[in-house]
C-alpha positions in Angstrom: 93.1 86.5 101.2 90.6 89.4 102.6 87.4 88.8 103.1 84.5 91.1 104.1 83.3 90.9 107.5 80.8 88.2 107.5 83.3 85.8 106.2 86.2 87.1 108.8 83.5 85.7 111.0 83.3 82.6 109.7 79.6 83.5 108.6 78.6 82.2 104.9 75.1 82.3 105.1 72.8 79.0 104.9 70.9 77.3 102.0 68.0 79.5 102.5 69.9 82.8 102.6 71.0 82.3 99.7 67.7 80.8 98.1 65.8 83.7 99.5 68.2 86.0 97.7 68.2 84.2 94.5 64.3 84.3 94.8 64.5 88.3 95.4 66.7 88.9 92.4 64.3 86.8 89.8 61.3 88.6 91.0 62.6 91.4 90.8 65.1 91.6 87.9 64.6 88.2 85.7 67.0 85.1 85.8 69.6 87.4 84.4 70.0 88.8 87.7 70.6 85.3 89.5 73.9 85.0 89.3 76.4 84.0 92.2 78.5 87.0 92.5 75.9 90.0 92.5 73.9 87.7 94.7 77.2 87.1 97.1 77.6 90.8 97.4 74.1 91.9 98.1 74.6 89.2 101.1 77.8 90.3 101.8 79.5 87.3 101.9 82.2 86.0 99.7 81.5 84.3 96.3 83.3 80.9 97.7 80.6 80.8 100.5 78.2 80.0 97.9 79.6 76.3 97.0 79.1 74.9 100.9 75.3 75.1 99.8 75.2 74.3 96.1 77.3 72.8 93.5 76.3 75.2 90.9 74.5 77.9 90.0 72.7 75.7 88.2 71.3 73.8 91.0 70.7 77.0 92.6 68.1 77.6 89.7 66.8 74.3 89.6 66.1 74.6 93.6 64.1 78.4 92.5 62.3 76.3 90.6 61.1 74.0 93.3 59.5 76.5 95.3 58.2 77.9 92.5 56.4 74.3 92.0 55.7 74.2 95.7 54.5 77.7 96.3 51.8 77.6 93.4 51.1 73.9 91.7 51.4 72.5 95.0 49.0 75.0 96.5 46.3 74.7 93.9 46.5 71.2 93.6 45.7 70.8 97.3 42.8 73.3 97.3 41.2 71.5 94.5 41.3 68.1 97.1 40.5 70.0 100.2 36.9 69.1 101.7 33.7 70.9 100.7 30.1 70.0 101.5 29.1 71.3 98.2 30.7 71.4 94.5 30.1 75.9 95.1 32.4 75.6 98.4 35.1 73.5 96.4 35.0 76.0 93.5 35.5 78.7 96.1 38.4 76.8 97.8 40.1 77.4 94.6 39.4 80.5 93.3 40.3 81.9 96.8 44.2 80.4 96.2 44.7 83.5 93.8 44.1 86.0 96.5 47.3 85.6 98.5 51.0 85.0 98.2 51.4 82.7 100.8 48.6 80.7 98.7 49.8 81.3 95.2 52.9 83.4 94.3 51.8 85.8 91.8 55.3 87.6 91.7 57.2 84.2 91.2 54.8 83.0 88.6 55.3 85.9 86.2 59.2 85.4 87.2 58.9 82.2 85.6 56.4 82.8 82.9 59.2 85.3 81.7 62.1 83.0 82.1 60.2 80.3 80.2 60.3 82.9 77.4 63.9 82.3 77.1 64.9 78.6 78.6 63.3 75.4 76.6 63.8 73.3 79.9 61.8 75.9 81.9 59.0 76.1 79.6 58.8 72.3 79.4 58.6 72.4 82.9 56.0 75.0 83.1 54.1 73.2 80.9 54.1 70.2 82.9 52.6 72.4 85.8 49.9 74.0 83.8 49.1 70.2 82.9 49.4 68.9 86.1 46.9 72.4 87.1 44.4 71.7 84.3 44.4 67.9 85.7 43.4 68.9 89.2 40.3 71.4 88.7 39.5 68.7 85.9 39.3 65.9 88.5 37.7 68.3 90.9 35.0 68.7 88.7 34.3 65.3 87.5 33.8 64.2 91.3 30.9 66.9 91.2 29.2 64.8 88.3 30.6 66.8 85.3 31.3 64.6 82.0 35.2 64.9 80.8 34.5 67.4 78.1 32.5 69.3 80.4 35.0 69.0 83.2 37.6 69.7 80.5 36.2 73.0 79.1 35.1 74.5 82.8 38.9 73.4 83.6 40.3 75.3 81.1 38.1 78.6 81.7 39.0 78.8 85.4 42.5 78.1 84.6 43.1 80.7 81.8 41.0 83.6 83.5 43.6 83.1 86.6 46.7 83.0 84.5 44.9 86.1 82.6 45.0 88.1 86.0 48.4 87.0 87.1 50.3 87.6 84.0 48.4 91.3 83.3 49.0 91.9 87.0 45.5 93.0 87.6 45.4 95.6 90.9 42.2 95.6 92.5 40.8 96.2 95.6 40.0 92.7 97.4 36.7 94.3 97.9 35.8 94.8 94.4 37.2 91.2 93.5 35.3 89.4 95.8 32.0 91.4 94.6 32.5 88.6 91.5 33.0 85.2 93.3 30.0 84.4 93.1 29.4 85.1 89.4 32.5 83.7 88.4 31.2 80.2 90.4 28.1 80.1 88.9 29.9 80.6 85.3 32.4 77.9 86.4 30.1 75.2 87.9 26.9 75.8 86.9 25.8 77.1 89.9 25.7 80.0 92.5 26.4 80.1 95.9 24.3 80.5 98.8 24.6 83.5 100.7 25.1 82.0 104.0 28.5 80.0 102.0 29.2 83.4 100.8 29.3 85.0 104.3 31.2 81.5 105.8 33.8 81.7 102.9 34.4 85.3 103.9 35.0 85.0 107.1 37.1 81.9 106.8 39.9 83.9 104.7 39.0 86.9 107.4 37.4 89.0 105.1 34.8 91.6 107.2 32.9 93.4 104.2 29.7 92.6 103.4 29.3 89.6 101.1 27.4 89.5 97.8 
């Protein structure tokens, strides 16, 4: 049998090759696109090299799908837990999630938004994570002395407005975005944030402008 170089090398790649690639393709092209053989040739490696890291393609989805949990339920559940002196700080721990990709992946959230559209089992499961979401900023905000249907509402306005960005794809400078933190905190808690948080929040995600 001939096989390209990189298998006549006794190369076939590694679990996260090929995850990385799989992530690539859904980003950029839909689940359509995730398919073993396309994927095998844009490596460069044979189609066979694929089943030393999965069983199926199948479980390659389902393991897309993990990281996908990991990269954006797992990342806002955490910031709504992290420490803040004040119930402002905590909000701004979680607003801030939504402004990078190594916080919250945009692009793999819309990837899976879309192939929701189209796969019962994957919507279920993103409806899980938007519950399991709405659960976290809910319990954030009860420990700051909101009642549940307050909590509950608040929850549900912070939550929508950032799925509202992401799935629009709203491009704007960072600048112009961070002009509204504090607005948007005082509309979600109740209350605005000092100036001196303001300037410590900037600096803490490295930001140098001037803050509002």
């Amino acid at each position: 049998m001939t096989e390209n170089s990189s298998t006549d090398r006794g190369w076939r790649g590694s679990q996260d090759v090929w995850l990385d690639a799989a992530y690539a393709a859904l980003v950029e092209k839909g689940v359509d696109a995730v398919k073993i053989l396309p994927l095998a040739n844009a490596l460069q490696l044979s189609r066979t090299s694929f089943y030393w890291f999965f069983k199926d393609r199948k479980q390659l989805l389902s393991m897309l799908l993990d990281r996908w949990e990991a990269s954006t339920t797992g990342a806002l559940v955490a910031a709504s837990r992290d420490y803040a002196a004040t119930e402002t700080e905590a909000m701004l721990n979680v607003i801030s999630t939504f402004l990078s990709d190594e916080l919250f992946d945009t692009k793999l959230e819309i990837a899976v938004r879309a192939w929701a559209q189209q796969d019962p089992q994957v919507l279920e499961r993103l409806q899980s994570a938007d519950a399991e979401r709405l659960a976290a900023l809910r319990e954030m905000l009860e420990r700051w002395g909101h009642g549940a249907e307050d909590a509950d509402v608040r929850a549900r306005t912070i939550y929508l407005v950032q799925v509202g960005y992401i799935s629009m794809r709203v491009e704007e400078p960072l600048a112009e975005r961070l002009e509204r933190f504090p607005s948007y905190v005082e509309i979600y808690t109740g209350k605005r944030p000092p100036q001196q948080e303001m300037e410590r929040f900037m600096a803490r995600i490295g930001y140098r402008g001037a803050a509002s």
